[in-house]
C-alpha positions in Angstrom: 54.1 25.2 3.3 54.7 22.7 0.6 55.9 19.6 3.2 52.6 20.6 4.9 50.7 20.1 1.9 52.6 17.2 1.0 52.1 15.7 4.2 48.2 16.2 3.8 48.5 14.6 0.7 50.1 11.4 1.7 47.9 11.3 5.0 44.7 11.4 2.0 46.5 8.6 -0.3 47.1 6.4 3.0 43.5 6.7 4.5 42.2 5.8 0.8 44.3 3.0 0.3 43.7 1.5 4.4 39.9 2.3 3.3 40.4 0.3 0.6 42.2 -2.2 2.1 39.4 -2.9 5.0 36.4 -2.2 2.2 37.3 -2.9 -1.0 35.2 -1.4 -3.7 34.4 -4.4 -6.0 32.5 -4.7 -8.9 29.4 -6.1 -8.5 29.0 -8.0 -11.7 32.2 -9.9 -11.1 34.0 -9.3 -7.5 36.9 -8.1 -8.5 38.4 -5.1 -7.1 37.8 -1.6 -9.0 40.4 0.7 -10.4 39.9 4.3 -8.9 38.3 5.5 -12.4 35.1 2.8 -11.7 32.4 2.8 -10.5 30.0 -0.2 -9.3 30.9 -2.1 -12.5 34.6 -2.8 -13.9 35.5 -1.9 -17.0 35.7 -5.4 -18.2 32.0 -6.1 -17.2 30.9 -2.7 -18.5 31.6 -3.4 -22.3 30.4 -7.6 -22.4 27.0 -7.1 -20.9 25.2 -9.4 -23.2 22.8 -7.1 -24.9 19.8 -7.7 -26.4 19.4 -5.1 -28.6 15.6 -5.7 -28.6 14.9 -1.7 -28.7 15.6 -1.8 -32.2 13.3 -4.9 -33.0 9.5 -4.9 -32.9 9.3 -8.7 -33.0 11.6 -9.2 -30.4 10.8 -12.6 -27.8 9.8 -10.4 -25.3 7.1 -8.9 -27.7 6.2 -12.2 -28.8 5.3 -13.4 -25.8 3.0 -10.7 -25.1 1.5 -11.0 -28.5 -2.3 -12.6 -28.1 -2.3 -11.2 -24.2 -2.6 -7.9 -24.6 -2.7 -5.2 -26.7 1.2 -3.7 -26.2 2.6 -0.9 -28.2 5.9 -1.9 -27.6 8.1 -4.3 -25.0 11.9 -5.0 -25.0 14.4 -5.9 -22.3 17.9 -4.5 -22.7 20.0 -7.9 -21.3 19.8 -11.1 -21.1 19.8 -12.8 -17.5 21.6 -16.1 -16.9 21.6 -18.2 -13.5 24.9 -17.2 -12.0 26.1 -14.9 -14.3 27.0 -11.4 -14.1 23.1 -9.9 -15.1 21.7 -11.7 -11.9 25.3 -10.5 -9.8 24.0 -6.8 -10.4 20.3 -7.2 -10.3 21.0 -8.9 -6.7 22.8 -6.2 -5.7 20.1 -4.1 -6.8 17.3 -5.5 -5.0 19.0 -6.9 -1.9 22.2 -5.5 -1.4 20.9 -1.7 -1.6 23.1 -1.0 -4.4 20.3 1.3 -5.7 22.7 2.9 -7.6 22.8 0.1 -9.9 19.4 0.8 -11.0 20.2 4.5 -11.9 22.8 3.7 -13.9 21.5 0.8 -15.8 18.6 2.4 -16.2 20.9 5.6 -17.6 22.2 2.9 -20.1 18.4 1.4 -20.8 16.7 5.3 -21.1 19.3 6.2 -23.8 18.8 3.0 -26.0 15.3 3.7 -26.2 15.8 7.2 -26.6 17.1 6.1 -30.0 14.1 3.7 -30.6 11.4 5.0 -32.7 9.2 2.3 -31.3 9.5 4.3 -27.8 8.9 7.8 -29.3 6.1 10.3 -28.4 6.1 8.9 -24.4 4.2 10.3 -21.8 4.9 8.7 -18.7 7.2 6.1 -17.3 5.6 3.9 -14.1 7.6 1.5 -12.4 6.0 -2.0 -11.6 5.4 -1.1 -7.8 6.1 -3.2 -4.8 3.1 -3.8 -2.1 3.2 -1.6 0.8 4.0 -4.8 2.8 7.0 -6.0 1.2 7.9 -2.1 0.3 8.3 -2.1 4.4 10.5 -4.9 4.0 12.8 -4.2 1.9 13.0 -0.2 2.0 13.2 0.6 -1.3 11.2 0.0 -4.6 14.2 -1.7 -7.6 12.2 -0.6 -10.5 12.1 2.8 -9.2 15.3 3.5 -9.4 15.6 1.9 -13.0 12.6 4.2 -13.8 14.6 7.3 -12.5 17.7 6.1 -14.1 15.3 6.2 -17.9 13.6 9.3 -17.2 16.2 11.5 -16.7 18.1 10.5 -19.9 14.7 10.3 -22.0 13.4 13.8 -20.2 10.1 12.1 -19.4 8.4 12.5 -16.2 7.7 9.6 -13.6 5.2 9.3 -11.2 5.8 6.1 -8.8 2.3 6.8 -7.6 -0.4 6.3 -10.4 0.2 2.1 -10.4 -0.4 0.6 -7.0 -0.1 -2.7 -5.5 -3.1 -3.7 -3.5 -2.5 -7.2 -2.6 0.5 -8.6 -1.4 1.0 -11.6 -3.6 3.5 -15.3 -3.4 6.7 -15.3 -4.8 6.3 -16.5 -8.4 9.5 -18.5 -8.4 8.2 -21.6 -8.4 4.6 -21.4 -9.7 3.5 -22.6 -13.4 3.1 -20.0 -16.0 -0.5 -20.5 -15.5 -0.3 -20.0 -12.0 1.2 -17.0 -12.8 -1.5 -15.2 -14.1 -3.8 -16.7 -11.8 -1.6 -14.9 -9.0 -1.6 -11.7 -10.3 -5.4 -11.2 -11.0 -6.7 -8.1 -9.6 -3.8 -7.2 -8.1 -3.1 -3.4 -9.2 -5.4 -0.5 -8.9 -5.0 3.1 -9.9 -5.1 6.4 -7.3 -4.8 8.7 -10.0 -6.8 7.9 -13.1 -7.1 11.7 -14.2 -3.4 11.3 -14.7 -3.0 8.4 -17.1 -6.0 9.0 -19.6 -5.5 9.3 -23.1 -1.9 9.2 -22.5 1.3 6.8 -23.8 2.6 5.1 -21.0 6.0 3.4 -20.6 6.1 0.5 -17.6 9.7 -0.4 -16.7 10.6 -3.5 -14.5 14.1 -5.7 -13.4 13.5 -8.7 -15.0 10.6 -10.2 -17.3 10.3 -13.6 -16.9 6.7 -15.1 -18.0 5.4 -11.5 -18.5 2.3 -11.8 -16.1 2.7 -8.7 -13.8 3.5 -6.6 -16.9 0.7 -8.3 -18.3 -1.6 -7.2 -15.2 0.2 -4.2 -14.7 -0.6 -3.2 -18.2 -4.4 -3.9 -18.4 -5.3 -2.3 -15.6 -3.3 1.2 -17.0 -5.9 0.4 -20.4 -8.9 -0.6 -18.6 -8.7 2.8 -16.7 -7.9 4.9 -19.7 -4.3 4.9 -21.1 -4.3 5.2 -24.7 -1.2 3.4 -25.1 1.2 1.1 -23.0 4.9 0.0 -23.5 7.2 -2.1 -21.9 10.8 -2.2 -21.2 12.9 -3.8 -18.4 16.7 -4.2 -17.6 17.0 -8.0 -18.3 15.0 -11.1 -19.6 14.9 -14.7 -18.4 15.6 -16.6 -21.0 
């Protein structure tokens, strides 16, 4: 009975290790190959993601470059994101790779930080920036809904993916002006349910904020159909 179980064992351990021979789990901030104890990021790349710490800081640059555009309660990002270093690694594997996963567990990391905030106190609802049907199709899955999930669950908030919706299908903003920017997003979101959002403190989360201008459109169109309050926060900023 006991060679039997031993023998199951060592059939296990050798299908793992072949497994992991042929598919090796690497970490998606840096490539390298995970210890058995880690999951999607090593370690190593765990502890020096460069954190902003802009929860804790009302004048933060994110805020400040909202300041003038419209009236925010509160917006941070938790990292900063670098061309080619490990931020980008996992927010590529979030949005393209399928590594939704990602986004549930950085958005774990991002829900309790604000948790501890009290500029994100007294919540509502958390929206996700939402995709357009179009590239939704596309892609299969919406990035900043998983981040969203990933913050309400540690914050014990509810999340509705279905208030905020998309109605035009816009061109990447990669290589457009700031001021093209804006111009691209104008009249771009709508609300389906406006019963839902009125009077109330909503927090918008999105991947990356780089000029701020969906945010920016995302979030007056929540105030312009009766949100008392809107606040920002995303996994990573452009610098």
């Amino acid at each position: 009975m006991e060679a039997l179980k031993l023998n199951k064992w060592w059939l296990s351990q050798w299908s793992s290790d072949l497994i992991g021979l042929l598919f090796p789990n690497l970490c998606n901030a840096c490539g390298t190959s995970l210890f058995q104890n880690e999951h999607l990021i090593c370690t190593r790349c765990f502890y020096d993601l460069p954190y902003t710490d802009y929860h804790i800081h009302d004048e933060n640059r994110v805020a400040k470059q909202l300041w003038g555009r419209l009236p925010i309660h509160a917006a941070m990002a938790m990292l900063y994101f670098r061309k080619g270093a490990k931020v980008q690694n996992l927010i590529h594997s979030l949005k393209y790779n399928n590594k939704t996963e990602i986004g549930v567990l950085l958005g774990g990391i991002l829900g309790e930080r604000l948790s501890s905030s009290p500029l994100y106190q007294n919540i509502d609802l958390i929206i996700p920036v939402p995709l357009h049907r179009k590239k939704l199709r596309i892609r299969g899955y919406n990035q900043s809904s998983f981040i969203a999930e990933g913050v309400a669950e540690k914050m014990n908030i509810p999340l509705d993916e279905k208030i905020l919706v998309r109605n035009t299908s816009t061109e990447s903003q990669t290589k457009k002006s700031r001021y093209n920017r804006y111009e691209n997003m104008k009249d771009v979101f709508g609300i389906a349910y406006q019963e839902l959002i009125k009077g109330k403190h909503i927090l918008l989360i999105d991947d990356v904020i780089t000029t701020g201008a969906t945010l920016e459109a995302c979030a007056n169109t929540l105030l312009e159909n009766g949100a008392e309050k809107v606040s920002i926060a995303a996994l990573a900023f452009a610098e």
